[in-house]
C-alpha positions as CSV (number, residue, x, y, z in Angstrom):
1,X,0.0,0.0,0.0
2,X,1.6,3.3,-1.0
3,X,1.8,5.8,1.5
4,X,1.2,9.5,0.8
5,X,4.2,12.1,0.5
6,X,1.9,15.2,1.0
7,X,-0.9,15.9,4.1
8,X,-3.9,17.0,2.1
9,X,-5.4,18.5,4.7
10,X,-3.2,20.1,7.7
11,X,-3.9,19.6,11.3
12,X,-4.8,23.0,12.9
13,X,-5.5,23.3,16.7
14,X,-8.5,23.5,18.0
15,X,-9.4,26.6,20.9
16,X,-11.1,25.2,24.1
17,X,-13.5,27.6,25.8
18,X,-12.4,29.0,28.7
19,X,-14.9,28.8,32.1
20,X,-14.2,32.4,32.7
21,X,-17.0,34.9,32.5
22,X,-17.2,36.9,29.0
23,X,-15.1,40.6,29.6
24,X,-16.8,43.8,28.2
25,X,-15.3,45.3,25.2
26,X,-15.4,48.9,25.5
27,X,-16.2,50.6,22.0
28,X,-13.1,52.7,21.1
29,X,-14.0,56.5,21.9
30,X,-15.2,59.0,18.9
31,X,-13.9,62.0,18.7
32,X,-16.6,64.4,17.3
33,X,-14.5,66.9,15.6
34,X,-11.8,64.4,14.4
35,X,-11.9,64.4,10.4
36,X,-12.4,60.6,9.0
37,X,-9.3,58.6,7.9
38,X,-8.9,59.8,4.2
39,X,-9.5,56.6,2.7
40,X,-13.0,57.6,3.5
41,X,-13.3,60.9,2.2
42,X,-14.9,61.7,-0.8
43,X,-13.5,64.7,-3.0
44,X,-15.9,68.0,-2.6
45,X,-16.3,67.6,-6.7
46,X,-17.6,64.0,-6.2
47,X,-21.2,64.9,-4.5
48,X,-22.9,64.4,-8.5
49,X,-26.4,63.5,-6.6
50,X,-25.0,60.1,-8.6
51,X,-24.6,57.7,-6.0
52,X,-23.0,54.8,-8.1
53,X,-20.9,57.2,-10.0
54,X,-19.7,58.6,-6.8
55,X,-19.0,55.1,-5.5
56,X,-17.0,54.7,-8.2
57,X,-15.2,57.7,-8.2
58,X,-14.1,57.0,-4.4
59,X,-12.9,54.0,-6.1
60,X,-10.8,55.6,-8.2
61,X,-9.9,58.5,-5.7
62,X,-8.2,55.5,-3.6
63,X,-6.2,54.4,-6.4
64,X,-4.6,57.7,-7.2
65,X,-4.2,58.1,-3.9
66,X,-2.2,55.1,-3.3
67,X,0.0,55.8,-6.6
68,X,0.4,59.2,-6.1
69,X,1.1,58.5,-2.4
70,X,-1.3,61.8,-2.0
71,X,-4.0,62.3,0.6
72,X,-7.8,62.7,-1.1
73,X,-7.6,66.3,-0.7
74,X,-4.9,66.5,-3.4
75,X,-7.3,64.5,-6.0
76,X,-8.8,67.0,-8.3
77,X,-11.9,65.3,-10.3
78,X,-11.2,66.4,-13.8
79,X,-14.2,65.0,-15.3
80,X,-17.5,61.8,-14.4
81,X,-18.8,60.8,-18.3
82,X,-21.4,57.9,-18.3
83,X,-20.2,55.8,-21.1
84,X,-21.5,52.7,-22.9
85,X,-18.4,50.4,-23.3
86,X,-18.5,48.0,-26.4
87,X,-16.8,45.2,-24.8
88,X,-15.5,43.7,-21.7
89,X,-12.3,45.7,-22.3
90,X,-14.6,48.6,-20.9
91,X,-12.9,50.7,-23.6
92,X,-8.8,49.7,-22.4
93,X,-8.1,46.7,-24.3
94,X,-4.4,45.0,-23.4
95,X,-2.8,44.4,-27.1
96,X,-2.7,40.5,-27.6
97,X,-5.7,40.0,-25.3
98,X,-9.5,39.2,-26.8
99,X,-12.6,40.9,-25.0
100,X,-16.3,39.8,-25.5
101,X,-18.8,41.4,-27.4
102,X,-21.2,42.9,-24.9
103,X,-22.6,46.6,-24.3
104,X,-21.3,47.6,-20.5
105,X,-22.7,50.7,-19.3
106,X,-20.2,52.8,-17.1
107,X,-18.4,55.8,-16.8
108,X,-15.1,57.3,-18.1
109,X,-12.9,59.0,-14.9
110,X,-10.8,61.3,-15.3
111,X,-8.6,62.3,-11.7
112,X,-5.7,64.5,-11.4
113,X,-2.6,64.9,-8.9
114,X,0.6,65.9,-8.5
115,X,0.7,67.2,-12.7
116,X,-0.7,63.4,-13.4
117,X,-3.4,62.3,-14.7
118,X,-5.1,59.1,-13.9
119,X,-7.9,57.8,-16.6
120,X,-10.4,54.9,-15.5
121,X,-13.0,52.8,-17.1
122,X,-15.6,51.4,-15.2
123,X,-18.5,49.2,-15.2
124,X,-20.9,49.6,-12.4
125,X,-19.0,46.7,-10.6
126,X,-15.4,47.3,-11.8
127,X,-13.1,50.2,-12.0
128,X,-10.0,49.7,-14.5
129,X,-7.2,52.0,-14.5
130,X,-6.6,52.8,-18.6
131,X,-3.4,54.0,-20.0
132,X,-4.2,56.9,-22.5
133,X,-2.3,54.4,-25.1
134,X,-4.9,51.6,-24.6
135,X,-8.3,53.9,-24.3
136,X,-10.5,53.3,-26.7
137,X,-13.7,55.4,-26.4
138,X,-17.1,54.1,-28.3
139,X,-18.4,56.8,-30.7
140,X,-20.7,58.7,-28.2
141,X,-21.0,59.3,-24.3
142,X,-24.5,58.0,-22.8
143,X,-26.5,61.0,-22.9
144,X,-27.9,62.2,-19.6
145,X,-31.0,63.8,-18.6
146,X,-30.8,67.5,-17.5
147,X,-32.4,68.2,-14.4
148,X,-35.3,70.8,-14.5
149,X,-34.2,74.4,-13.9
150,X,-36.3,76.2,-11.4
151,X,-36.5,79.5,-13.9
């Protein structure tokens, strides 16, 4: 009978209850005039009444800020275009590389810091950094409804 050369399935230990009575955690204190962590912070330019467009472009906000190693207040919002992507490139194919077919509705981001700029392609689910060399835009921007003026 052969013997096996690798454990499938490692042993891990198991915790045994304690008889001790359960401690109370204290919640951590909350400072009322602290300013949230900046990973939470959306860019003043980002309030489009959109909700999933402003998801997104928190999204994206937290990218740049990561590569730009720049806190959210630096993140200027150059432009939020509803897009209909052609395929599942969302409009950034990678040369070499084949895409499906298929209409994604999503918006084209456009962020800026430190003299960068930072383009992204998203779907409502996904947000893909594009290099400018690999954007390919479909013929026309989703059009949006206008909101009724009050004149």
């Amino acid at each position: 009978m052969a013997v096996p050369t690798l454990t499938l399935i490692p042993a891990t230990a198991t915790l045994t209850p304690t008889t001790g009575a359960p401690t109370a955690t204290v919640p951590p204190r909350i400072d009322p005039n602290a300013i949230a962590p900046t990973d939470t912070v959306i860019p003043p330019a980002a309030d489009s009444g959109d909700p999933v467009a402003d998801e997104l472009l928190l999204l994206a906000t937290r990218r740049v800020m990561g590569a730009a190693n720049v806190q959210a207040d630096d993140v200027e919002v150059v432009s939020v275009e509803p897009y209909r992507w052609l395929d599942s490139s969302l409009g950034c194919p990678l040369p070499d590389n084949t895409y499906t077919p298929v209409e994604v509705d999503g918006y084209r981001i456009v962020l800026a810091a430190d003299d960068n700029e930072y383009i992204f392609h998203t779907s409502f689910t996904e947000v893909v950094r594009c290099a400018p060399e690999n954007e390919v835009l479909p013929g026309v921007a989703i059009e949006t409804e206008e909101p009724p003026s009050d004149n």
